[in-house]
C-alpha positions in Angstrom: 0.0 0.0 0.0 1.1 3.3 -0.7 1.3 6.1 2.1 -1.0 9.2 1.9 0.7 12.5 1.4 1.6 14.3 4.7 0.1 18.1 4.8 3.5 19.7 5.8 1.6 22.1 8.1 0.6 19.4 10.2 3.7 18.5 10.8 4.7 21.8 12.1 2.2 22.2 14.1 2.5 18.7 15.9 6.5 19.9 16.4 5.6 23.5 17.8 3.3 21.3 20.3 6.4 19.3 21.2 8.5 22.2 22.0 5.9 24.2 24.3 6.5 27.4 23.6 4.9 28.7 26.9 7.7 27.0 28.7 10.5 28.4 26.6 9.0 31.8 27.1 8.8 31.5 30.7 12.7 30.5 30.8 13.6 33.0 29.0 11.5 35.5 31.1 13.1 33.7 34.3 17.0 34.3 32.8 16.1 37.9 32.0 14.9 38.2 35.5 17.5 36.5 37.2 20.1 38.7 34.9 18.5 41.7 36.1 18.8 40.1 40.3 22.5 39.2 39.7 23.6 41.9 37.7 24.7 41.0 33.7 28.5 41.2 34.2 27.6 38.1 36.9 25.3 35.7 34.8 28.4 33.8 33.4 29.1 32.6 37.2 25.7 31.3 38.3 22.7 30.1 35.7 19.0 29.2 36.8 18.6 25.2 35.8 15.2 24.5 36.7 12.4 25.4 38.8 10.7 22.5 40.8 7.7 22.9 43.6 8.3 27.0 43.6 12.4 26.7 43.9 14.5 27.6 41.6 17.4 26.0 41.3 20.9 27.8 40.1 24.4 26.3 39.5 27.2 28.1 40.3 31.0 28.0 38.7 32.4 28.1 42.4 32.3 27.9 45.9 32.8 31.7 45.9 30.2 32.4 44.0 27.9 29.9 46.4 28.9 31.8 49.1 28.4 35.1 47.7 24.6 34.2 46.5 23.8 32.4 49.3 24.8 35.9 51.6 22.4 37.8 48.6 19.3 35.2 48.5 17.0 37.7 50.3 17.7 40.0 48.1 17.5 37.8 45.0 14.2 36.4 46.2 12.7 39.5 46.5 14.1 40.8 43.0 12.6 37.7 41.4 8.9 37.9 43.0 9.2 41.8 42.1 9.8 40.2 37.7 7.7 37.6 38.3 5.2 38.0 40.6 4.3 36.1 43.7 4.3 32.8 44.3 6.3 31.4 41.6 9.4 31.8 43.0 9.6 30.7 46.8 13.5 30.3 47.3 16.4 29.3 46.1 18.6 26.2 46.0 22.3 26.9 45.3 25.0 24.3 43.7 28.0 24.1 42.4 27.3 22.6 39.2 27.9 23.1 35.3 26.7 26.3 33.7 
């Protein structure tokens, strides 16, 4: 038997589904926001990985930097809820992990 043709918008469609775009536009919004928190020159230390029962978790490059974050998670908690309103963000779980 021969296949039927495919309608090539279908296909898009069913691949735009797979990639949720509301959840790539809400990371993006979360790494602008946690940019803003940490400062730009800073971002390249300590990256937001994924956000799991209201906490967001963030690798670090070093212990410094843990340290450093962990003396500034009031402040980045309160930044956050500020971008992205309350109760999305509750705190903030710091590693040293890859960026």
């Amino acid at each position: 038997m021969k296949k039927q043709p495919v309608i090539i918008k279908d296909i898009v469609e069913d691949i735009i589904k797979k990639i949720e775009p509301e959840k790539v536009f809400k990371t993006e919004v979360l790494n602008s926001s946690w940019a803003k928190a940490i400062g730009e020159n800073n971002v390249r230390h300590a990256k937001p990985v994924e956000v799991k029962d209201k906490i967001l978790v963030v690798h670090v490059d070093s212990s410094s930097w843990l340290h450093k974050l962990t003396m500034e998670k009031a402040r980045l908690l309160k930044q956050l809820r500020n971008d992205l309103g309350e109760g999305i963000i509750e705190n903030i779980k710091l590693r040293i992990g890859a960026l």
